[in-house]
C-alpha positions in Angstrom: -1.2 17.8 -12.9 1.2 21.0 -12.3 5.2 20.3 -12.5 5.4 20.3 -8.8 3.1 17.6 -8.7 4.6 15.8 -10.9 7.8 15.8 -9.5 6.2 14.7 -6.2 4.5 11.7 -8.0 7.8 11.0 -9.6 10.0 10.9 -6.8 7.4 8.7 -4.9 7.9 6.3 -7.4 11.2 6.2 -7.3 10.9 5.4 -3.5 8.0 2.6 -4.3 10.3 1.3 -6.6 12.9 0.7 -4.0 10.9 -0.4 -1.2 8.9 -3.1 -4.0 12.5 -3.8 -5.1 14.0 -4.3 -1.5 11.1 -7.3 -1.6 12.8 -8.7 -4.1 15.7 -8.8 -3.3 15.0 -10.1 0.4 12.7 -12.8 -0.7 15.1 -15.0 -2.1 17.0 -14.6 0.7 14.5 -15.6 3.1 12.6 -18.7 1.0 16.0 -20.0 1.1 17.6 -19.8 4.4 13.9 -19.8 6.0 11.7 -22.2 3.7 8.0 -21.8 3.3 6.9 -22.2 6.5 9.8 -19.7 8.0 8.4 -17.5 5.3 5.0 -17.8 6.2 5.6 -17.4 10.1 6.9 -14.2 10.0 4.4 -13.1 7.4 1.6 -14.1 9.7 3.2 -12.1 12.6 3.7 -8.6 10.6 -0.1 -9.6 9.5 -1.0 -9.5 13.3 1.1 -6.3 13.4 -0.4 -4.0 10.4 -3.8 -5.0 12.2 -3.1 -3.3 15.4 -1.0 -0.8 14.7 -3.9 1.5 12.8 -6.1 0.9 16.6 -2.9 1.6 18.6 -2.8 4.9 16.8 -6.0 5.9 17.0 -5.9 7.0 13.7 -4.8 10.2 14.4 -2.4 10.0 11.6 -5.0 10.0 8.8 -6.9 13.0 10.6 -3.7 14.9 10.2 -4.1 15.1 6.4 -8.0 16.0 6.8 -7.2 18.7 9.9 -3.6 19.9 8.8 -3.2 20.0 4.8 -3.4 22.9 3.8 -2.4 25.5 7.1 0.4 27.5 7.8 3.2 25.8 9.5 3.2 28.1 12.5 4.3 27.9 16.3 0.8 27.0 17.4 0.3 24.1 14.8 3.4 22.7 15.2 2.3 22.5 19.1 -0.7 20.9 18.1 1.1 18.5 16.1 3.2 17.6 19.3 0.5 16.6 22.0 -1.2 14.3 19.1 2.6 12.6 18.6 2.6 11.9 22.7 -0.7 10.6 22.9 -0.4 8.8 19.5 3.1 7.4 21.3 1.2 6.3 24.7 -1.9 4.7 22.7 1.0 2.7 20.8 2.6 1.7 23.9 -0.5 0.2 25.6 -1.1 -1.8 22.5 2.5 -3.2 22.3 1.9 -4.3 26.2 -0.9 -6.2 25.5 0.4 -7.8 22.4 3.2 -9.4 23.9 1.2 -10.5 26.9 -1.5 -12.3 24.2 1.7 -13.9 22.6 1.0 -17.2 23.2 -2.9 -17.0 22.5 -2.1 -14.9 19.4 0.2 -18.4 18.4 -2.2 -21.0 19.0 -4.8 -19.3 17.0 -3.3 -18.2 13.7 0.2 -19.9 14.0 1.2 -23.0 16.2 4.7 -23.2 15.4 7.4 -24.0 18.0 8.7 -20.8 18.7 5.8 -18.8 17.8 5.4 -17.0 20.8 8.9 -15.5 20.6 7.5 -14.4 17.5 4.7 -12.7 18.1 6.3 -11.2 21.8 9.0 -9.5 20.5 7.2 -8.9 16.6 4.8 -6.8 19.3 7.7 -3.8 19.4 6.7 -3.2 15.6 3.7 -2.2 16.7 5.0 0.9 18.7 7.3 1.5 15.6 5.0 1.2 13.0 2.2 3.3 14.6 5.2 6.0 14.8 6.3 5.4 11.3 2.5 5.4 9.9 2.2 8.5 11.8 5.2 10.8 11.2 4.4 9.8 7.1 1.2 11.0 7.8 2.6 14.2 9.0 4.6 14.8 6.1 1.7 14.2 3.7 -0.4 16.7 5.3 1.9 19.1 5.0 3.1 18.6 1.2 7.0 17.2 2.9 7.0 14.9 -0.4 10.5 14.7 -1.0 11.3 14.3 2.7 8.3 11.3 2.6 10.1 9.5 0.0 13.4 9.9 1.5 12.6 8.8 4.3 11.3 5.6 2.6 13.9 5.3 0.7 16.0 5.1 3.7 13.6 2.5 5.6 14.1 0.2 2.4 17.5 0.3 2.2 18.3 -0.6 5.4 15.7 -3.4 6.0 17.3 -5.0 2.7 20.7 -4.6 4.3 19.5 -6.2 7.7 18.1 -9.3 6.0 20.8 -10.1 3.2 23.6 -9.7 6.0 22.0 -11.3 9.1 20.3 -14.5 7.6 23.7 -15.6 5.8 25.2 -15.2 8.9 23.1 -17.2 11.0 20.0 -15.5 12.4 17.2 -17.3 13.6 14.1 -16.0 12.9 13.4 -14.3 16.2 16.9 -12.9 16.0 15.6 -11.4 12.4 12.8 -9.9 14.0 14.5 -8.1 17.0 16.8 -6.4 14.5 14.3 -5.4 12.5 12.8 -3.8 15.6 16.0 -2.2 16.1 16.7 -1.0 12.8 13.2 0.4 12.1 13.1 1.8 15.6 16.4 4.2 15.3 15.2 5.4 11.5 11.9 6.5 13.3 13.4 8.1 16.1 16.4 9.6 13.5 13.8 10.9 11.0 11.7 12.9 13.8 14.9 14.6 15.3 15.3 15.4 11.6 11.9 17.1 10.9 12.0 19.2 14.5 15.1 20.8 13.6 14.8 21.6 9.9 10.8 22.3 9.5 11.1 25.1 11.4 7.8 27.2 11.9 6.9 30.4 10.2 6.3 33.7 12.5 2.5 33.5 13.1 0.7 36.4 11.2 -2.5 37.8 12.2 -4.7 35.6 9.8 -2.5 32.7 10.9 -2.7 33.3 14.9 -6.5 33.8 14.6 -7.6 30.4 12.9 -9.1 27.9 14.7 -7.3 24.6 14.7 -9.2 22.0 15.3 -9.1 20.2 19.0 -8.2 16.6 19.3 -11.1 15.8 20.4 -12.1 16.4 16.7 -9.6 14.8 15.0 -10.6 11.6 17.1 -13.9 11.8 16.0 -12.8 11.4 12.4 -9.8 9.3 13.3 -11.5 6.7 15.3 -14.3 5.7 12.7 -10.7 5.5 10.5 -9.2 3.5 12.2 -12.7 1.3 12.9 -12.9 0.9 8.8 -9.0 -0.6 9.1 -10.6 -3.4 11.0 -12.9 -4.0 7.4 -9.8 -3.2 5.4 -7.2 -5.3 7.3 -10.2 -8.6 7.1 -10.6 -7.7 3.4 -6.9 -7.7 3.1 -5.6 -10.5 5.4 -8.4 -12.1 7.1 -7.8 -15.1 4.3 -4.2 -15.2 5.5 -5.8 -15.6 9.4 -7.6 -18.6 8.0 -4.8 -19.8 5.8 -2.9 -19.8 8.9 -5.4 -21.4 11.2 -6.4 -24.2 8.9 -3.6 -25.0 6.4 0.0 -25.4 7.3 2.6 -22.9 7.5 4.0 -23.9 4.0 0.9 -23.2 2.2 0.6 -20.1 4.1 3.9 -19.0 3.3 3.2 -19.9 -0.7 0.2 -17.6 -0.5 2.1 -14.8 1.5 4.8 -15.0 -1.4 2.5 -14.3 -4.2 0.8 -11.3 -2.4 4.5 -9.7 -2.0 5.1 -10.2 -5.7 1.3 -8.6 -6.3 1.6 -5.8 -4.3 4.5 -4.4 -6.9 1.0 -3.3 -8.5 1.4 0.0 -5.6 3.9 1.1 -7.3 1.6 2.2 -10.2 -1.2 3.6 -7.9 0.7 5.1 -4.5 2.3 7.9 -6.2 -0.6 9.1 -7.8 -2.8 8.7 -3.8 -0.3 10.4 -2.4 -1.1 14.5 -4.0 -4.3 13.4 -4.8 -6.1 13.2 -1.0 -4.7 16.8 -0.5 -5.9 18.4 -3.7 -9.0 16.9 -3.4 -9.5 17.9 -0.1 -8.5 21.2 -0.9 -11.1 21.6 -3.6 -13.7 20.2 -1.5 -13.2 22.6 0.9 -13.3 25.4 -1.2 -16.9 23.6 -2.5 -14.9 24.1 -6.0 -17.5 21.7 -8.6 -14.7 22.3 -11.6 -11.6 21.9 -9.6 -12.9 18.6 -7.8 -13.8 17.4 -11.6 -10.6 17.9 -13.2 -9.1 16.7 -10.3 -10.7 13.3 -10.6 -10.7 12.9 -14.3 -7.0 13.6 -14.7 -6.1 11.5 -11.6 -8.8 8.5 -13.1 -6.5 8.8 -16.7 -3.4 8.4 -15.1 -4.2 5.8 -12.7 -5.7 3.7 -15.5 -3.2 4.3 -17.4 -0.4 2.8 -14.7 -2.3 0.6 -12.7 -4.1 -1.3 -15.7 -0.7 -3.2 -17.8 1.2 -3.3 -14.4 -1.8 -5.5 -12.7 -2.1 -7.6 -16.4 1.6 -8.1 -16.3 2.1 -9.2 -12.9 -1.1 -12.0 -13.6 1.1 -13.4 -16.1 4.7 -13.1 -14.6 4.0 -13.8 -11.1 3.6 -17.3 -10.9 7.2 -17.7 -13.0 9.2 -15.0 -11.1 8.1 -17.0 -7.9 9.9 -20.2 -9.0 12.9 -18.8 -10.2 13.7 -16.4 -6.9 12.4 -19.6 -4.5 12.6 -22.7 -6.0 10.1 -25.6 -6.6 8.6 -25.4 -3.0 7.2 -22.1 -4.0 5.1 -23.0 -6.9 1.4 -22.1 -7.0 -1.0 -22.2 -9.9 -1.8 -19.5 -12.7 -5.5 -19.4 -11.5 -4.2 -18.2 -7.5 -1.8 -15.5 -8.9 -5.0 -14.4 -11.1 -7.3 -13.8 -8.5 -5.3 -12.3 -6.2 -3.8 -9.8 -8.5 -7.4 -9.4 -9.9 -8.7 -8.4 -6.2 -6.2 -5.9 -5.3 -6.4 -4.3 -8.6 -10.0 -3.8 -8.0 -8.8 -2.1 -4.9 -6.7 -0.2 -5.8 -8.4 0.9 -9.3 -11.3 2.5 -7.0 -9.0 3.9 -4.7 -10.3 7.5 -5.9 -13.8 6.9 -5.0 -12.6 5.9 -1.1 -11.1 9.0 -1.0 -14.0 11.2 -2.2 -16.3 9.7 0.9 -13.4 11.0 3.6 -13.3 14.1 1.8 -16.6 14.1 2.0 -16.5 13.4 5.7 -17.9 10.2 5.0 -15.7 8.1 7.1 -18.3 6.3 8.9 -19.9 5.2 5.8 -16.8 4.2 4.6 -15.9 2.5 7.9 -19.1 0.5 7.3 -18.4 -0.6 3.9 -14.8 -2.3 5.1 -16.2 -3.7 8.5 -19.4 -5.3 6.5 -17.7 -6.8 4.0 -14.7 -7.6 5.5 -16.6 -9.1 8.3 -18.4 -11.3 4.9 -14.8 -11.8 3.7 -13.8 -14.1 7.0 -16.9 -15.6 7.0 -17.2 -17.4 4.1 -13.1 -17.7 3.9 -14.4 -20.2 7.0 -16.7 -21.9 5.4 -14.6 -22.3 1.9 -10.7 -22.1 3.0 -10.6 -25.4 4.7 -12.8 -27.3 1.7 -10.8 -25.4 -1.5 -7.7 -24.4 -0.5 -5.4 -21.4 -1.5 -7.5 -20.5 -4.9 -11.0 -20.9 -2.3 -9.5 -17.9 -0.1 -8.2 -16.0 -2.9 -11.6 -16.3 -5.1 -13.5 -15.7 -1.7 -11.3 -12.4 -1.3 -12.2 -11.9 -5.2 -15.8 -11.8 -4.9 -15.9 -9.5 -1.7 -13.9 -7.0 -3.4 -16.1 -6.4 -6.0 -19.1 -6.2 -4.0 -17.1 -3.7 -2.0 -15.8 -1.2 -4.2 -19.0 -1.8 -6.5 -20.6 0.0 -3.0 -17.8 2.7 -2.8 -18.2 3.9 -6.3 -21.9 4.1 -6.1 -21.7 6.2 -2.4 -19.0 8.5 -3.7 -21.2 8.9 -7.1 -23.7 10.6 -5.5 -21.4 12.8 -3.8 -19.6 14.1 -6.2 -20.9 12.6 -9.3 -17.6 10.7 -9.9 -18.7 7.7 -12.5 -19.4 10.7 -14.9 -16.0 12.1 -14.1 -14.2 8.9 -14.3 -12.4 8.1 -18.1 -14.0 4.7 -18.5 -13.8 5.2 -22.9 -9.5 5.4 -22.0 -9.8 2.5 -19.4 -11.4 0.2 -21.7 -8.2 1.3 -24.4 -6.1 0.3 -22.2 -7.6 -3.0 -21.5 -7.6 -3.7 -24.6 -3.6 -3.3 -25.1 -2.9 -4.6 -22.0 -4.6 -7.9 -22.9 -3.2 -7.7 -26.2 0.5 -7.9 -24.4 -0.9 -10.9 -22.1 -1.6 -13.4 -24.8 1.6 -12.8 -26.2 3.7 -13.0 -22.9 1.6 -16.7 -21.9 2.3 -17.7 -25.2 6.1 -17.3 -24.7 5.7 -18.4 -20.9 3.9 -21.9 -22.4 6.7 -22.3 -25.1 9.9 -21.9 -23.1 10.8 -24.2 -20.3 14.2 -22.8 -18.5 12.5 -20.4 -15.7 15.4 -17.8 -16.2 14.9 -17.5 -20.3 11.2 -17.5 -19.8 10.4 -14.7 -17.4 12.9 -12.5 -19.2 11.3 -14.0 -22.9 8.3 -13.6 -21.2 8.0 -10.0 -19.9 9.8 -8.9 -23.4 6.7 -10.1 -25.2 4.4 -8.6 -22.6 5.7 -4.9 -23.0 6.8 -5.1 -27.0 3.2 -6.0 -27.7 1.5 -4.0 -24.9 3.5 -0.3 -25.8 3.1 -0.2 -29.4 -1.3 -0.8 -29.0 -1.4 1.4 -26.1 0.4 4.2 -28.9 -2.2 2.9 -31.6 -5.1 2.9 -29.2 -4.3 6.2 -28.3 -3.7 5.3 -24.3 -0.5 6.8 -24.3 -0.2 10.7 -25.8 2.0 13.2 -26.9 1.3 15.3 -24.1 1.7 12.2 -21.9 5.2 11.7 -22.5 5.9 15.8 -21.6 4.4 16.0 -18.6 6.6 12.8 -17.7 9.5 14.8 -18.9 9.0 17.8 -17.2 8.4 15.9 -14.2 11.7 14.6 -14.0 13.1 17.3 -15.1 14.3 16.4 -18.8 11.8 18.7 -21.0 14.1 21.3 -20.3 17.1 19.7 -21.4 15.6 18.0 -24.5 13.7 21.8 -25.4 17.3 23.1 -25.2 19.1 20.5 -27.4 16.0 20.9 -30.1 
């Protein structure tokens, strides 16, 4: 991983940091001034939402890293990239309209609260501003804009934190919370593309530049639309035991469950930043047919991503449950076995990500596609049958089980395209198993000693990383060289080489 790269990753995660820690902060916030059922209504309305906003934009946004990464940012691509914003805009407006005309069908099925239609008609404007925020990141991760991606998200953080902790305190109904976040996510869209037109000016188009063929859109549909197909797996896997929740349980319970997938999904922060170079390079070296390149690629991406992912999953197993009463009170509480299988599920998700990526390299998106729509398709299925009978821990251990069939498929699919198990570190992963369980036992020991919430999460996650660090170090999970190429990325190697 070059310096550049690792500056990239770095700054990535700062942004992930502050978009995870903007949950944090606005959670509280909204469990008390909205309760668990407040909670778990306007969770259930952004769940319609991030369904239909990958159909609405045709998935032209995840073609643009496949068709764009790469390419000279000349005149003529920076047309092309224009007509597939207008018809990725029109696509998202036509979905929006029929949103808010299905409001009230959209509440009886997977809400049936009072003002639920409300909801769901004016949550159906984040769907034209989300497909155009999906989109223009999409743009800037084809071509390498990292710093501008991450600012960008930065911004979008800060100022959906600042809508929340101001407007709720000050009265805000819910509906009234969800028109300004319209309004607030709509001018940062609009703002950030007025940005990119007028300082990602194009280069003068050379010879070798004004003769290669860019691919029609016509193209990039055929790869985008089997895309955005497999969202309709992913988003089932995902949320389809939310849709159930919702349908079958109350709002509370729904809005427990919602709560402890926030807290889980702090686990992104250890994977996103590594996805984000690694779909370019990868596709990059697979389009060069380069055997070493796509090898080292994948084994140093495999090392790092166990090396993040693996004690941030373990940690969050043991502190969720904890954090959740302390930031929302009592009415929040959920059991150690629910946090564990939901953390455990999207671990498995996110753990494989690699492989996923090596299919659509691979132009594989319709095998892909079918992997997400078959199992998530499974995923609601038996989530009907169990949900209703079990409860929260049924739909999470339903959600569980489908994962591992599902990425157990991926893996195999990408092996034989680019022999990948061989590539992957499995002798590190297991390492760092082993010290990430080590610093689990000891933070549930604390957790089971101490009673007061606040001395126990903070006793807690002390014991966690003071146990965890040190047998990562005598495992050998964490290197000398590991610990450089973190300094160099953030630009402190210099400064300590200097001072040496």
């Amino acid at each position: 991983m070059g310096a550049s790269t690792g500056r990239a990753v770095v700054l990535k995660a700062v942004a992930d940091i502050a978009a995870r820690a903007s949950g944090l902060l606005t959670f509280p916030v909204m469990a008390h001034y909205l309760g668990p059922a407040g909670y778990g209504s306007f969770g259930q309305v952004n769940t319609v939402v991030m369904f239909l906003v990958p159909f609405a934009s045709l998935g032209l946004g995840g073609a643009m890293v496949r068709t764009f990464a790469g390419r000279s940012w000349t005149p003529r691509l920076r047309g092309r990239v224009g007509r597939v914003t207008m018809i990725t805009t029109l696509s998202a407006i036509g979905m929006t309209v029929a949103m808010a005309l299905a409001a009230p069908l959209l509440n009886s099925l997977f809400l049936d609260v009072p003002d639920g239609d409300d909801l769901f008609r004016w949550g159906s404007l984040l769907i034209l501003v989300g497909a155009l925020e999906l989109y223009s990141l999409d743009v800037m991760r084809a071509r390498s804009w990292l710093a501008h991606y991450s600012l960008f998200q930065l911004v979008m953080a800060a100022a959906i934190t600042a809508l929340t902790v101001i407007a709720l305190p000050a009265g805000a109904s819910l509906v009234e919370l969800l028109q300004l976040t319209v309004l607030v996510k709509g001018l940062a869209v609009v703002g950030n593309g007025v940005l990119l037109a007028n300082t990602r000016k194009p280069e003068r188009d050379s010879q070798a530049a004004d003769a290669e063929d860019l691919p029609e859109i016509s193209r990039m549909l055929r790869f985008g639309l089997p895309y955005t197909v497999a969202g309709l797996g992913l988003f089932l896997m995902n949320f389809g035991d939310r849709l159930v929740i919702g349908a079958y349980l109350d709002a509370a319970d729904l809005g427990r469950y919602v709560a402890v997938y926030a807290l889980a999904s702090v686990m992104l922060l250890a994977s996103a930043p590594l996805f984000l170079p690694f779909y370019p390079q990868l596709m990059a070296a697979v389009r060069a047919k380069n055997k070493g390149a796509i090898a080292a690629i994948y084994r140093s991406y495999h090392r790092y991503l166990s090396l993040s992912l693996i004690p941030v999953a373990a940690y969050l197993a043991v502190i969720i449950g904890p954090v959740q009463v302390l930031l929302a009170g009592d009415a929040f509480a959920v059991s150690t076995l629910l946090v564990a299988l939901i953390v455990a599920g999207l671990f498995l998700d996110q753990w494989n990500g690699l492989a996923h990526y090596v299919l659509y390299c691979y132009d594989r998106a319709v095998l892909a596609q079918n992997f997400w729509i078959g199992f998530g398709v499974l995923n609601l299925l038996i989530n009907l049958l169990v949900t209703p009978r079990l409860g929260l821990e049924g739909a999470a251990a339903v959600t569980l089980f489908t994962f591992v069939l599902l990425e157990v498929c991926m893996l195999t699919a990408a092996t034989q395209l680019a022999d990948v198990f061989s590539h992957s570190q499995w002798a590190h992963a297991l390492r760092t198993f082993v010290a990430a369980g080590a610093g689990a036992l000891a933070g549930t020991i604390i957790l089971e000693v101490i009673e007061a919430e606040a001395t126990r999460v903070v006793a807690g996650t002390l014991a966690f990383w003071f146990v965890c660090i040190p047998a990562a170090v005598a495992l050998r999970v964490v290197e000398r060289a590991d610990v450089q190429r973190l300094l160099h990325a953030v630009g402190l190697r210099r400064i300590v080489e200097s001072q040496a």
